[in-house]
C-alpha positions as a Markdown table, in Angstrom:
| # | Residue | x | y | z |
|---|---|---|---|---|
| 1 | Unk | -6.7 | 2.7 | -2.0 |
| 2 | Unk | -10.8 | 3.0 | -1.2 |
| 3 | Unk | -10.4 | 6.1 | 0.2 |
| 4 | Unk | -7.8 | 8.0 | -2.2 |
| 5 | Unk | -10.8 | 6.3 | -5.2 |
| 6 | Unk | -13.5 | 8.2 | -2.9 |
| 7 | Unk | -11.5 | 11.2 | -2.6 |
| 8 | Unk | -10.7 | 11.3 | -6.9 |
| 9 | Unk | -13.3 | 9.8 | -8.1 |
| 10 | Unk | -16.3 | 10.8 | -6.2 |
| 11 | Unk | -15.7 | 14.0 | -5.1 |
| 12 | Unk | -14.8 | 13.1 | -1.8 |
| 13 | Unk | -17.8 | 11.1 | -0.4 |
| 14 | Unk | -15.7 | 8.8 | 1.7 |
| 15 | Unk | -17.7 | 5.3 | 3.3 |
| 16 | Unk | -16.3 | 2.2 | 5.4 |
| 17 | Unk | -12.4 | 3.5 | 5.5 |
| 18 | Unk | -11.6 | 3.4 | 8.8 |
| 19 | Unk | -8.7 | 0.7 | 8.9 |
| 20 | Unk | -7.4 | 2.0 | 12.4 |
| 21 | Unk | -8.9 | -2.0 | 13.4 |
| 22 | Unk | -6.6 | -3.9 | 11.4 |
| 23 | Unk | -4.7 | -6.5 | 12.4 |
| 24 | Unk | -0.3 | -6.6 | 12.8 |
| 25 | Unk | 0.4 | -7.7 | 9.6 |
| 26 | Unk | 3.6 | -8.4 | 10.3 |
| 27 | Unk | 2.6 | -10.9 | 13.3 |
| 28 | Unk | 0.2 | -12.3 | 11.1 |
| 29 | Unk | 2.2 | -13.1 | 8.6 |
| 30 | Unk | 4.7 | -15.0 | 11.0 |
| 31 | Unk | 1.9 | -17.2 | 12.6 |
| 32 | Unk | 1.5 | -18.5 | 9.2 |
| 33 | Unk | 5.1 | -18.9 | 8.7 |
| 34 | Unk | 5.8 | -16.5 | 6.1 |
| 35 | Unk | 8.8 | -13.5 | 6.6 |
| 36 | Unk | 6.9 | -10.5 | 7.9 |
| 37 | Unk | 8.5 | -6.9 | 7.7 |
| 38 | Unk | 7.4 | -3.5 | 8.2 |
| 39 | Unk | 9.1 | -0.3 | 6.6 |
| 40 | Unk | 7.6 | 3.4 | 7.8 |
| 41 | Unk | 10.1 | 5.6 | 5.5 |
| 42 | Unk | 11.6 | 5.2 | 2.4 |
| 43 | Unk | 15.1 | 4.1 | 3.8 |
| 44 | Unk | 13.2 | 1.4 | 5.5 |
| 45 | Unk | 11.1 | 0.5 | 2.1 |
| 46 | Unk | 14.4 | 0.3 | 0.4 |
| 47 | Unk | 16.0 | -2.0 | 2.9 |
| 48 | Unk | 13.0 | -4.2 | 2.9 |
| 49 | Unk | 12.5 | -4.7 | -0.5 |
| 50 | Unk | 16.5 | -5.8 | -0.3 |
| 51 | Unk | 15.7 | -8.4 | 2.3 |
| 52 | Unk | 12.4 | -9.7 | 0.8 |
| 53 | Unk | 14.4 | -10.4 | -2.9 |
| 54 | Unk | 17.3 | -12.4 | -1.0 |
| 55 | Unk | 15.0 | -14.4 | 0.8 |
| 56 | Unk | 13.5 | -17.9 | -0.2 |
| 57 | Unk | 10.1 | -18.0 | 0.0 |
| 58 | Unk | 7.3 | -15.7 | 1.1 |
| 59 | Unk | 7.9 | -12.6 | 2.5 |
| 60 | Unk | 5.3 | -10.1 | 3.6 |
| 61 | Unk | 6.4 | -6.1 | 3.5 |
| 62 | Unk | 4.0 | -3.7 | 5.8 |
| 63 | Unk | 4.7 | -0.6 | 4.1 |
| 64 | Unk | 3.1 | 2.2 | 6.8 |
| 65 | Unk | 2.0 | 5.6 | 4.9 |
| 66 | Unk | 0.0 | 8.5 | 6.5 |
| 67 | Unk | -4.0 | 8.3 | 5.9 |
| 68 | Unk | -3.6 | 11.3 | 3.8 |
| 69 | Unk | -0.8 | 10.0 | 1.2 |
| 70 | Unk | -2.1 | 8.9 | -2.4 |
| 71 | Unk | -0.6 | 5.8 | -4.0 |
| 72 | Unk | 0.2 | 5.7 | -7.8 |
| 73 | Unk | -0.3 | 5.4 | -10.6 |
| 74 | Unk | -3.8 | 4.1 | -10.6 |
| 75 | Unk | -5.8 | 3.1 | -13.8 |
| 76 | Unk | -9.5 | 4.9 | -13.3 |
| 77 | Unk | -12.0 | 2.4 | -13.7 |
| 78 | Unk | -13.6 | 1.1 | -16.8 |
| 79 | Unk | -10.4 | 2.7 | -18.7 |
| 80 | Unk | -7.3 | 1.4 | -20.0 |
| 81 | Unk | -3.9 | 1.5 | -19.5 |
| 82 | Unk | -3.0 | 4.6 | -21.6 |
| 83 | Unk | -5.6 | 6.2 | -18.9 |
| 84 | Unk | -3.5 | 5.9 | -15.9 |
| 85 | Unk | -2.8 | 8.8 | -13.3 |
| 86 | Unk | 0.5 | 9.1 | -12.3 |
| 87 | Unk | 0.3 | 11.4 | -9.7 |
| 88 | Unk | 1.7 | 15.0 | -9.3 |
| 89 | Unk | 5.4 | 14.7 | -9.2 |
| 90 | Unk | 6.4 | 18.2 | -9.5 |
């Protein structure tokens, strides 16, 4: 979400968005006793939001999306919620 606000909002001027560091979620998650899943398309999104609602507890979903994919809707900052970007669903 930092880099699509850097891309919008200022023009582009992208700092501190490398994330190719992070940590397996999903392992992490499970060392801390709490359902991990990962999902890398939309079937596997679907199926994972499934299993997360029937379980008890905590689940946490990994959902995988290219560097270059936007995530909406998104309220711009310092406005309100009849402000929000929706994205370009044509």
């Amino acid at each position: 979400m930092i880099k699509q606000w850097q891309e919008l909002v200022y023009d582009g001027r992208y700092s501190q968005i490398d994330l190719s560091g992070s940590p397996d979620f999903v392992k992490l998650a499970e060392a801390y006793g709490v359902k991990g899943l990962r999902a890398t398309t939309p079937k596997e999104a679907e199926a994972a939001w499934r299993e997360a609602l029937a379980t008890d507890g905590p689940v946490l979903i990994d959902f995988v999306v290219s560097k270059g994919e936007l995530v909406y809707p998104m309220i711009p900052q310092g406005k309100a919620l009849e402000d929000m970007i929706v994205g370009d669903f044509d």
